[in-house]
VOBA-1610 file (N, C-alpha, C; in pm, whole numbers, padded with zeros to 5 digits, always signed):
BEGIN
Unk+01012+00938-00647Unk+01026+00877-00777Unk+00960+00739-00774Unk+00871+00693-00885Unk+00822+00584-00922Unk+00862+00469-00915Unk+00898+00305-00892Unk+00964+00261-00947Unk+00878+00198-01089Unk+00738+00187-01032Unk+00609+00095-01138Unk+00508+00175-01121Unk+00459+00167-01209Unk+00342+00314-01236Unk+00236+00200-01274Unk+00072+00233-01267Unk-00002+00170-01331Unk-00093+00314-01432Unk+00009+00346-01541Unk-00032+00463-01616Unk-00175+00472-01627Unk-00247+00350-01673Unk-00385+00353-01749Unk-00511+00370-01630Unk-00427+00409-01503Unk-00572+00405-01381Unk-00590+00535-01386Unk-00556+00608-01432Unk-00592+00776-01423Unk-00726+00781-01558Unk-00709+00718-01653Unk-00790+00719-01745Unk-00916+00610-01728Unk-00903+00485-01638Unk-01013+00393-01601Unk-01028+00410-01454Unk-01002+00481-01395Unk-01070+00513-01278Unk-01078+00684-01223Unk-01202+00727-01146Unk-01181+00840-01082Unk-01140+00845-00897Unk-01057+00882-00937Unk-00967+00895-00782Unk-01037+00954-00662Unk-01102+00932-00512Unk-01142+00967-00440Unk-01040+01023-00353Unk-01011+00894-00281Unk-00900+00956-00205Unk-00747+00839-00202Unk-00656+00933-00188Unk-00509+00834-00173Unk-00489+00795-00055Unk-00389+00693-00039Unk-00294+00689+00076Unk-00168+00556+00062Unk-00096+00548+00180Unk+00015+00444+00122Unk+00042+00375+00240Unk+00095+00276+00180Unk+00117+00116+00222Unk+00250+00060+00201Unk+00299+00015+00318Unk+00379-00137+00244Unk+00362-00248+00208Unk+00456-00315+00165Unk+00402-00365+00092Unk+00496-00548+00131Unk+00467-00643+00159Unk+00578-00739+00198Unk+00592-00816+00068Unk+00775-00827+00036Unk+00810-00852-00090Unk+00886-01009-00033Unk+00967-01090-00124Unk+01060-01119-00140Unk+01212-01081-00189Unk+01340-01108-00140Unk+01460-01020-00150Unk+01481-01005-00310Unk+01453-01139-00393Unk+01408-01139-00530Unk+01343-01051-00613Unk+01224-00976-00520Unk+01111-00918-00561Unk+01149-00799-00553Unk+01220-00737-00471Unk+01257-00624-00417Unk+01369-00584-00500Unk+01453-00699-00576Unk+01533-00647-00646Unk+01486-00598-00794Unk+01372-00688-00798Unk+01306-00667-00967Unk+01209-00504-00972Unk+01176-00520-00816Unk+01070-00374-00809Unk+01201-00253-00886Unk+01312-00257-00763Unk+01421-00159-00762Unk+01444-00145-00916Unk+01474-00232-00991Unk+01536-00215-01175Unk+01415-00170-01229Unk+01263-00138-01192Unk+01140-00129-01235Unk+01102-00245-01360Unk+01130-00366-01305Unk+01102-00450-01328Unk+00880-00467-01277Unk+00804-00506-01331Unk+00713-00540-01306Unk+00565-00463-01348Unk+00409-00487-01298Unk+00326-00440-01360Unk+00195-00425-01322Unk+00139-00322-01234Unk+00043-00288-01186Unk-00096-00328-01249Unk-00117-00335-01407Unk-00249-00364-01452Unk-00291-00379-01420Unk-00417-00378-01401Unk-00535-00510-01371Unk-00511-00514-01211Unk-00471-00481-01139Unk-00429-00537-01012Unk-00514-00452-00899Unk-00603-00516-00833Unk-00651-00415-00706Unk-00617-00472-00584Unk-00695-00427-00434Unk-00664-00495-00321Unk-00785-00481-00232Unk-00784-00587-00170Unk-00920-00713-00135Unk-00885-00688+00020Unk-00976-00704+00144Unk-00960-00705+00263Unk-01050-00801+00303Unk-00946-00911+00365Unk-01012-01072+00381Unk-00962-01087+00541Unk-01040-01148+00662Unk-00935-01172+00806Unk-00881-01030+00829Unk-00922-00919+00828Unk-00855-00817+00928Unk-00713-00750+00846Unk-00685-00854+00724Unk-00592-00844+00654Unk-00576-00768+00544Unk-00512-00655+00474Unk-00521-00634+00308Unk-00409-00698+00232Unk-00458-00738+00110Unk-00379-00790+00002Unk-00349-00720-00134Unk-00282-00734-00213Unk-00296-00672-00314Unk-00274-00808-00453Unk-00393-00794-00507Unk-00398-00899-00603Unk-00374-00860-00742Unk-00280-01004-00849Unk-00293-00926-00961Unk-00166-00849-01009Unk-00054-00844-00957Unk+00042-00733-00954Unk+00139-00798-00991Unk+00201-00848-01144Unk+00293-00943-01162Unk+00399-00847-01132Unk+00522-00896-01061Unk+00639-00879-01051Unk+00752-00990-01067Unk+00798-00999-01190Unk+00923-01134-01220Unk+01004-01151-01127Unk+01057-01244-01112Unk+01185-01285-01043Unk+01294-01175-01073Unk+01379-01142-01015Unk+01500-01052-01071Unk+01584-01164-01131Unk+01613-01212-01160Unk+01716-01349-01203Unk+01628-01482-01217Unk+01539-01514-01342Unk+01476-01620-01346Unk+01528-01744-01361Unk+01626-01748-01385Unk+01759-01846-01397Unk+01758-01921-01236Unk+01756-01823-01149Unk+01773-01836-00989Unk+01690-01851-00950Unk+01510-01840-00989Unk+01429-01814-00906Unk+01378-01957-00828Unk+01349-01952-00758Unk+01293-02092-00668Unk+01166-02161-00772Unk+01158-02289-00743Unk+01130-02384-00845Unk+00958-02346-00794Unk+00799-02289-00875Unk+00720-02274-00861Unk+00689-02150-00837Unk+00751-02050-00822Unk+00760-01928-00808Unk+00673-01834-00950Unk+00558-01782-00837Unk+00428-01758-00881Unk+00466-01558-00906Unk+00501-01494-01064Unk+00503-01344-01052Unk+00355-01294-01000Unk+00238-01398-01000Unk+00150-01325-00975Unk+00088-01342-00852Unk+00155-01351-00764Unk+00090-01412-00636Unk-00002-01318-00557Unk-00074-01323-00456Unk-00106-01226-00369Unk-00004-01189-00234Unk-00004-01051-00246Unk+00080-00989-00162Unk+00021-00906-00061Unk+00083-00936+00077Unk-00003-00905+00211Unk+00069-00718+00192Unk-00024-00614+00238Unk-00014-00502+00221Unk+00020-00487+00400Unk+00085-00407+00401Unk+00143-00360+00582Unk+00028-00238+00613Unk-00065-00242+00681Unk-00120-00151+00706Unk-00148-00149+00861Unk-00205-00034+00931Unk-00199-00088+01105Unk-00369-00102+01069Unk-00434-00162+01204Unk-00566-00181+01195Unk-00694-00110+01160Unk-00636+00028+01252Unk-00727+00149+01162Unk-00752+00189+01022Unk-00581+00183+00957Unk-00612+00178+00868Unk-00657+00044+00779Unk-00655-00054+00769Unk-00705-00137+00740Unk-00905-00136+00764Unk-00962-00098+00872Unk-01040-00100+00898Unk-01124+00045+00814Unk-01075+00139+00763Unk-01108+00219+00672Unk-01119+00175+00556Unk-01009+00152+00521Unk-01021+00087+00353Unk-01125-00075+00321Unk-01156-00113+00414Unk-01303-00195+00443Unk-01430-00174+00409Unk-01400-00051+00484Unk-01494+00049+00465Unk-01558+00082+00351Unk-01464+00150+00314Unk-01435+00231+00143Unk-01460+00140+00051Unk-01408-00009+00050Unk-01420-00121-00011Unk-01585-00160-00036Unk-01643-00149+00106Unk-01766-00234+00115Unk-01879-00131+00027Unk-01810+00015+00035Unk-01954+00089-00061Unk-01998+00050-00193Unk-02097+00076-00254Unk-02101-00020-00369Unk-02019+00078-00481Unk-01981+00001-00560Unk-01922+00051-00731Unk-01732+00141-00641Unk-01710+00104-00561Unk-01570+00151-00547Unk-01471+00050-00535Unk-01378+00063-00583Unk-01263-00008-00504Unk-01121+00052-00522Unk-01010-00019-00449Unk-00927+00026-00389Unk-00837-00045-00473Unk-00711+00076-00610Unk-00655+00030-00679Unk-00496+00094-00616Unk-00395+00008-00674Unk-00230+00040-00675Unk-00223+00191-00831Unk-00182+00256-00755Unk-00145+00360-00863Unk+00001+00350-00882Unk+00097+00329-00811Unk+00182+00324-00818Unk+00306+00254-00679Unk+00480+00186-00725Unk+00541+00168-00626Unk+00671+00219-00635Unk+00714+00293-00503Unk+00803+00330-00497Unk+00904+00355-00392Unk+01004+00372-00359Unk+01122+00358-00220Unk+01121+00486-00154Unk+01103+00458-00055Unk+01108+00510+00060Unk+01212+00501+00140Unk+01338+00551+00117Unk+01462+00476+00200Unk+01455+00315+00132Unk+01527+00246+00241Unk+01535+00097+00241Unk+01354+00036+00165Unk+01282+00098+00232Unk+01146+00025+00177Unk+01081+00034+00075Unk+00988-00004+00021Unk+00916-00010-00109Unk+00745+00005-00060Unk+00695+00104-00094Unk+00589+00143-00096Unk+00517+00131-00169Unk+00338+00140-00161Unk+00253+00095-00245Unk+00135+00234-00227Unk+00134+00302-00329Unk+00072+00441-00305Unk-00121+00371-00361Unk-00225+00383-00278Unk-00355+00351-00343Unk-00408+00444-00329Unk-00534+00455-00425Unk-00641+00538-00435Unk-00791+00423-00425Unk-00847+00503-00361Unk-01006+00471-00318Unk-01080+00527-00490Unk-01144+00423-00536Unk-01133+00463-00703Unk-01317+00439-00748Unk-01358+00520-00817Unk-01505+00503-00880Unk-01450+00454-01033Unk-01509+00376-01102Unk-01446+00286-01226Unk-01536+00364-01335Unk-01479+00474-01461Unk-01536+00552-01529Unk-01641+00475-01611Unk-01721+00520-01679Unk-01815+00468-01808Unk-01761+00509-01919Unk-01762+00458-02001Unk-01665+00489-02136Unk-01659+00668-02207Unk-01805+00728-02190Unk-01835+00876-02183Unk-01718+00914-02096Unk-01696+00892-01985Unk-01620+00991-01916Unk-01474+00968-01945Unk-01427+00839-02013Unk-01282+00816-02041Unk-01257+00876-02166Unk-01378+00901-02252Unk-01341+01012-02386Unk-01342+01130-02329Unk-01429+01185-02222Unk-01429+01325-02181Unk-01283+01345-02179Unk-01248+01263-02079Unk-01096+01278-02011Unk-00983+01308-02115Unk-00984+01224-02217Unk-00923+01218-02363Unk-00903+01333-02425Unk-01047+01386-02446Unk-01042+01528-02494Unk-01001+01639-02450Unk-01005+01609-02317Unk-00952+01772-02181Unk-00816+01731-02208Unk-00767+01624-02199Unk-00603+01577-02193Unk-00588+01664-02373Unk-00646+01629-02465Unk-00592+01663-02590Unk-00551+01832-02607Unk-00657+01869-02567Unk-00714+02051-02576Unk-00583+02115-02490Unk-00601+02055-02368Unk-00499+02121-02303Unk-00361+02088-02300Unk-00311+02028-02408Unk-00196+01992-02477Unk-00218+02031-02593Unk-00310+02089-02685Unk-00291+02172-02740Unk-00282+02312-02695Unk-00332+02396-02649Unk-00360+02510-02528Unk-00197+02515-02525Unk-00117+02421-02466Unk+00042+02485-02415Unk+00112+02466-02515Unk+00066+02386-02618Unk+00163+02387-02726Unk+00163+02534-02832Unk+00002+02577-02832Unk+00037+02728-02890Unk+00064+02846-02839Unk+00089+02801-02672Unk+00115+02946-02590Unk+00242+02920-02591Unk+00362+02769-02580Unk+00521+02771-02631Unk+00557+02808-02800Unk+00474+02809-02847Unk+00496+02834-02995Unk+00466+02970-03042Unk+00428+03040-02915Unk+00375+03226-02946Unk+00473+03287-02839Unk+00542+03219-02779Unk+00643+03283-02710Unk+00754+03333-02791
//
């Protein structure tokens, strides 16, 4: 189960390949992920020092009343990956016209996960294509439940 979805990357990007990550939060952060508090948009992840990040990814304070004085929802957040994998998604990163977006976060037991896809960024043609296959074939099941 989900806790934050970034709905609109299925329609602005084409998906190569997935895989998942943790993700290092604050106890704050972790509580706002858990209520699905927060918001994938716009947000991808950058490999800088051997390191991945994920930029872009507002998540509020769970209690802004409480939150520590300067406390940034949009900060960059270090992604847990081991070196190999890190050293792939570099990779994948460095080809031209791809990059590496958050589709979604969600718990894993105690932890909070960060599911990515290796992503080609559509041209506006292919986000109406998509539109139309999504429409047709929601029409398609709506008259095969309505002829039952």
């Amino acid at each position: 189960m989900s806790l934050i979805e970034y709905k609109k990357a299925r329609l602005k990007y084409e998906f190569l390949e997935k895989f998942d990550a943790g993700i290092e939060l604050t106890g704050s952060e972790v509580k706002s992920v858990k209520s699905h508090q927060g918001s994938l948009d716009g947000s991808h992840v950058i490999v800088r020092g051997g390191e991945a990040y994920l930029i872009g990814a507002n998540i509020p304070p769970y209690q802004p009343a409480n939150a520590p004085k300067g406390y940034d929802p949009v900060r960059t957040r270090r992604l847990l990956l081991t070196k190999k994998e890190i050293r792939e998604v570099a990779d994948r990163e460095a080809k031209r016209g791809l990059t590496i977006v958050p589709i979604s976060m969600y718990s894993k037991g105690s932890k909070i996960k960060v599911s990515l896809a290796v992503a080609r960024g559509k041209k506006k043609f292919d986000k109406r294509e998509t539109l139309k296959k999504r429409d047709a074939k929601r029409d398609i099941e709506r008259t095969l439940k309505n002829n039952l």
